[in-house]
Structure formats: C-alpha cells, structure tokens
C-alpha positions in Angstrom: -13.5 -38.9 -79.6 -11.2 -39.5 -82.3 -7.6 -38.6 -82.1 -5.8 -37.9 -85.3 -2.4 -39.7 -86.3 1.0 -37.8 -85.8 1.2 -37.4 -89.6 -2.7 -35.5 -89.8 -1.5 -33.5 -87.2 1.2 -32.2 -88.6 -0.9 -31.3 -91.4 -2.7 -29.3 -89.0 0.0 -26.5 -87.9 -0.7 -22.9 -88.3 0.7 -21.8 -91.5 3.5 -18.8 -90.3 2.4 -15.1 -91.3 1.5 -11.7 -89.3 -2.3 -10.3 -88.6 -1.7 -7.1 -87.9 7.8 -13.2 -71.0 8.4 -16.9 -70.5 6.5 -19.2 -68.5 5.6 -22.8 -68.4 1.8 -24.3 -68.5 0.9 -25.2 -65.2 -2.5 -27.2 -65.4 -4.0 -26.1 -61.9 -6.3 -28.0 -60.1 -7.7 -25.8 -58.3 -11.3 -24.4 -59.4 -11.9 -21.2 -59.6 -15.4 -20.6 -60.4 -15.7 -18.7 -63.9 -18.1 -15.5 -64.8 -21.8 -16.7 -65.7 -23.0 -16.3 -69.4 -25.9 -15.9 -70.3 -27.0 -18.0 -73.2 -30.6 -19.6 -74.1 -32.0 -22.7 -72.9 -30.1 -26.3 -74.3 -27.1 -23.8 -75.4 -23.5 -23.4 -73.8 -20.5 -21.5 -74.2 -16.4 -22.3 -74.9 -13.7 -19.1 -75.0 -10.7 -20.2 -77.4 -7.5 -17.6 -77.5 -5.3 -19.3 -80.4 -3.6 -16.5 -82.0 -5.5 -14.0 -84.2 -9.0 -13.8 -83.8 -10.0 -14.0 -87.5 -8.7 -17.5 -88.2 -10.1 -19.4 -85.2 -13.6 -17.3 -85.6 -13.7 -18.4 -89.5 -12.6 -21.8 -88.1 -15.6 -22.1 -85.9 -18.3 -20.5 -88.2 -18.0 -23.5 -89.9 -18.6 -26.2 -87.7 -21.9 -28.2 -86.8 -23.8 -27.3 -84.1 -22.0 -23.9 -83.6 -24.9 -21.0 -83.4 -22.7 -17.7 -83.0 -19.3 -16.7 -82.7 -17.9 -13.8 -81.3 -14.4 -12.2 -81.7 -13.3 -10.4 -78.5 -10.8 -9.7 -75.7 -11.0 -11.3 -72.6 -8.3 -12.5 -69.9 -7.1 -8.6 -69.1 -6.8 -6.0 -66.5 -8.5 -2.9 -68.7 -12.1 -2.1 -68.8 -13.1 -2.0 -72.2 -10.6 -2.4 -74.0 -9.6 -1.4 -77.7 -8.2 -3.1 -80.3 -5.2 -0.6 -80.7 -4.6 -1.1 -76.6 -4.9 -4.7 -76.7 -1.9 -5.2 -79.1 0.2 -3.2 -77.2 0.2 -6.3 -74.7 0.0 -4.2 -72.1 -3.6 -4.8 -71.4 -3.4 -8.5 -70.6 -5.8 -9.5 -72.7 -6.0 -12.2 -75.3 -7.9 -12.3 -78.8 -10.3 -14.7 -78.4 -13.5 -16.2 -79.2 -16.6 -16.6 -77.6 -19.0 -19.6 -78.8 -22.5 -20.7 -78.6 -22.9 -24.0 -79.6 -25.7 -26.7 -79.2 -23.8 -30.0 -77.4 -26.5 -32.1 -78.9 -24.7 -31.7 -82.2 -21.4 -30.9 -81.5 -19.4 -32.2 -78.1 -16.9 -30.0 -76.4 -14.4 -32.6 -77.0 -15.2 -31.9 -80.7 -14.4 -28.1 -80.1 -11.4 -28.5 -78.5 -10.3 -31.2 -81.4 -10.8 -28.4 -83.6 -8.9 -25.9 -81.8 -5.9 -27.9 -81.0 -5.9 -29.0 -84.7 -5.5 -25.6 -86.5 -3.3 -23.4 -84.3 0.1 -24.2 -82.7 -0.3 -24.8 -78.9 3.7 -25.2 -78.6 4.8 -21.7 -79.4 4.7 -19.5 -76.0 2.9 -16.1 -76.7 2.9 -16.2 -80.8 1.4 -17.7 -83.8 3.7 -17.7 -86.3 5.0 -13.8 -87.1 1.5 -12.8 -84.6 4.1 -12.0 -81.5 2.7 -10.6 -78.5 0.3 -12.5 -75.1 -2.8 -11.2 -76.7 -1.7 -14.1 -79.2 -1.3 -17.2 -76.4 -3.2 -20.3 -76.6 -5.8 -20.2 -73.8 -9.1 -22.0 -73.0 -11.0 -20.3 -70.6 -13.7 -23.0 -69.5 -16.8 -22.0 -68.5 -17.6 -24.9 -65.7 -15.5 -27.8 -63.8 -16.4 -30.2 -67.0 -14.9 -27.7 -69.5 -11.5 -27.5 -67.1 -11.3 -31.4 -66.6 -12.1 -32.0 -70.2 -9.6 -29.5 -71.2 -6.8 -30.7 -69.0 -7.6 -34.3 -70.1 -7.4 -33.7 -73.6 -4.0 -31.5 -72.9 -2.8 -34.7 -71.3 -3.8 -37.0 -74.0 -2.2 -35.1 -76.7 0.9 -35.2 -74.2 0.7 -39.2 -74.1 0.2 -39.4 -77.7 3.2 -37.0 -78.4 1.8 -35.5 -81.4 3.7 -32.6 -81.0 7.3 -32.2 -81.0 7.2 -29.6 -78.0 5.9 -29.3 -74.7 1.7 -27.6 -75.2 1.6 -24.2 -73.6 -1.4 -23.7 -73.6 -3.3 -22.1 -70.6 -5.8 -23.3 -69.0 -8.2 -20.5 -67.2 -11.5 -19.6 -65.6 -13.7 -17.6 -67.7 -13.5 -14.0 -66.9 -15.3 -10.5 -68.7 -15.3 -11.0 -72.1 -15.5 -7.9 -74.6 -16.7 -8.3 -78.3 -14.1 -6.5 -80.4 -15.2 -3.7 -82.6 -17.7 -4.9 -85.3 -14.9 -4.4 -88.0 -13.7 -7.7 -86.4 -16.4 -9.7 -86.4 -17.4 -12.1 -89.3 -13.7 -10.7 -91.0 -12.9 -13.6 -93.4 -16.2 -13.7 -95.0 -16.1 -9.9 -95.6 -12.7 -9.5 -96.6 -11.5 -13.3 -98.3 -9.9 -11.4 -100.5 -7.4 -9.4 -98.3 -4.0 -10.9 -98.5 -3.8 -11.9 -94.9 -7.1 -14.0 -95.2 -5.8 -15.5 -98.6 -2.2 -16.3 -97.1 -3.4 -17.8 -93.5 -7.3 -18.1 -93.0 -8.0 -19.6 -96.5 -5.6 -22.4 -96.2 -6.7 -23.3 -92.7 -10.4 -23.8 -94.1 -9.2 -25.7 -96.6 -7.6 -28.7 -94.1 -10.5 -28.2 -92.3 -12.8 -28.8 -95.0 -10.5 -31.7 -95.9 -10.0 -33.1 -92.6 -13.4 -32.5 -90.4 -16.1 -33.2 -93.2 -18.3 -34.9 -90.5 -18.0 -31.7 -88.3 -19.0 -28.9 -90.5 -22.4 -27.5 -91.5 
C-alpha cells in the first residue's frame, strides 16, 4: 500500500463549494455485525459517506476493478427516505455510496486510499459549503476486515500526520442502504456541464487522473 507524501496530499483536499452537533471520532472496538449484501460470487462491497454523493460516485466510476456504484442514503432512522428529507438532517442519514468491486483487481486498502485522498476527513459534518450530517465522513464496513483495515489506515494517516487536524471520520457497521432517486445516479456523466460538476467534480477527476493512473480503468 502506498502512502502519499504530505505535499500530494495536500493536493488532494476537496475543493470548497455547495451541492445543493459536535462530536469526536471514537474508533470502537467493539464489532457489531453489519447488514448482509447480497452481491455475486468473487465480488464484495464498501459504503463511503464523504460529502456529496456525486463527487465520490464519479470518483469511484473510475477506478479499476470497480463493477457498480450506487449513490444512496444509509446510516438513518427513516424508512425510505427522500432526497428532500435527507437534507433536512433530520433523518440521520448520510449520502453515500455503495460499491461492488472485484478485490482481485482492486484492494480495499486501495479504496480507502482513494476516499481519504479526495474528500476532507477533518471537517466535522461538512464538505466545504455542503453543511449538514448527511455530509460526514463515514465508512460503513461490511465485515471485521473492512473495520480493522479502516481503523488501521485511520491510524496510519494519524502517525504520518498528513493532515493538519484531527480525522473525524466515523467508523460504522453497515446498516439498510437506500439507492437515491435515479436523478442521482451516474450525475456527473449526465450533467458535466452543470456548474457544480464543472466547479467541484471536474477538478477532483482531474488529480485523480493525475495522481492514481495505475488505479483507474
């Protein structure tokens, strides 16, 4: 796994803009066993929340060994939740992505590198002007080697102080996840020319293409 010098990584911060309660990260070590998915044989699964939904699904899109990505909600109290709801806060939930991903090609080590790399883990419910705990950095890991690979990587980004903050991000069990309405899904590719995707998404890929060249399709 290869860990990125203090000066690439702060390359990597989520450029500031708007898509549309304190606490500290506690890594628990307790395991709580997370909601089966169900995916076919020699596939597995990784939920990232990391602020808006389109920049860390067109993120992922592009990386080998990633089959599908889905943009949902997940980490809430309300059944089916909608878009409008969820940004009120007041459901719980996060934006987040769902992943399916062949670990032949691509490691989850590799996924979280990617994840950590293009969205700020330091900021506490925000990313950027997206304010608001459906905008927290979360992973939600899908088995006790997702949660001890998670927390080790947290840790080693802590040791390596690449960040000029304490990481808040939360480490959880997966839980129901709900696809968001297909407007969502796939939105960079069909709108690259709306401003937000032009101001915030674009530049992301464009690191990413820069920086990950081994990783992408």
């Amino acid at each position: 796994m290869r860990i990125w010098n203090k000066g690439l990584s702060l390359l990597l911060v989520l450029i500031s803009s708007s898509c549309n309660a304190k606490e500290k990260t506690n890594l628990n070590k307790e395991f709580k066993e997370p909601i089966k998915t169900k995916v076919k044989e020699g596939m597995e699964v990784a939920t990232f929340a990391g602020g808006c939904f389109w920049c860390t699904e067109a993120v992922f899109l592009e990386i080998k060994g990633v089959e599908k990505v889905i943009s949902g909600y997940t980490g809430g109290k309300t059944v089916n939740p909608t878009y409008k709801e969820i940004c009120t806060g007041e459901t719980g939930h996060a934006e987040a992505i769902q992943i399916t991903y062949d670990p032949k090609q691509v490691a989850y080590e590799d996924l979280l590198e990617v994840f950590f790399g293009t969205h700020d883990p330091t900021t506490l419910n925000r990313q950027g002007a997206d304010v608001g705990t459906q905008y927290r950095s979360e992973i939600f890991y899908h088995s006790e080697e997702q949660k001890t690979k998670a927390e080790n990587y947290i840790q080693l980004l802590e040791k390596e102080k690449l960040y000029n903050k304490p990481i808040v991000t939360k480490i959880s069990s997966a839980v129901v996840f709900y696809p968001a309405e297909d407007y969502h899904q796939n939105y960079y590719n069909q709108n690259s020319s709306q401003g937000y995707c032009q101001m915030v998404i674009a530049p992301k890929l464009e690191k990413l293409r820069k920086y990950y060249k081994s990783k992408l399709k």
